[in-house]
N, C-alpha and C positions, 0 to 999 in steps of 0.2 A: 754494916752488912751490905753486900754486892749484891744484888738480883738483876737476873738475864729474866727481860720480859719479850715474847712474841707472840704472834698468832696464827696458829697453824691454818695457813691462809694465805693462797697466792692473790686472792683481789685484789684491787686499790681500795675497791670502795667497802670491802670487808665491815658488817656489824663488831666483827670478834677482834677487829683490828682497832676499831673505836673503845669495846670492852675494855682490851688489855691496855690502851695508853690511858682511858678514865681511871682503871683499876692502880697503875703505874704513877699517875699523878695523886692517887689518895695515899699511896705506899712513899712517895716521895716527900709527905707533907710531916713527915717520921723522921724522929732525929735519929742518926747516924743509919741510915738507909738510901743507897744509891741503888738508883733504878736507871739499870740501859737496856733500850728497844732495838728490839734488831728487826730489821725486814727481811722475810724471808726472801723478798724477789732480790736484796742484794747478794744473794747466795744461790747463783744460776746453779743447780746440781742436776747431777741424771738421777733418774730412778735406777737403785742398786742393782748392781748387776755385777754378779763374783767374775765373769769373765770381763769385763769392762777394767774392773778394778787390778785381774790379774794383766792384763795387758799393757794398763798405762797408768797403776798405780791411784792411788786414794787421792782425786780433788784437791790441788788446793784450799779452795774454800771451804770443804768442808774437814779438813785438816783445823780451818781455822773455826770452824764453830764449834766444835770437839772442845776446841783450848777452849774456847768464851764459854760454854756451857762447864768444864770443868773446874775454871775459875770461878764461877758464880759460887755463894751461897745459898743461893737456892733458886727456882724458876718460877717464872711466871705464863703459864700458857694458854691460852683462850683459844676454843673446838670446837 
């Protein structure tokens, strides 16, 4: 089982960012359970905007967290 874990949370020093990698590491101590943490701040995005998107197309990166979220079997999110 894949699990996509993050924290809805651009700080460094984020509580919800400690949460979700403690909660990540007790999920990992589980036989056949892979846990990957994503950072959101590796995922520079704008806030959504239909003309942003009609203009110059859908992000990269979040083209690419779309895939990692849909590949996941399930998520992990700390709010």
């Amino acid at each position: 089982m894949n699990i996509l874990a993050f924290a809805a949370s651009h700080s460094r020093q984020s509580i919800n960012k400690q949460l979700v990698t403690y909660a990540a590491s007790l999920l990992q101590q589980q036989s056949g359970i892979t846990v990957q943490i994503v950072d959101l701040n590796d995922f520079v995005l704008p806030i959504y905007s239909a003309d942003l998107e009609e203009e110059h197309g859908i992000p990269e990166l979040a083209q690419q967290f779309y895939q990692d979220i849909g590949a996941a079997d399930g998520l992990l999110i700390s709010f």
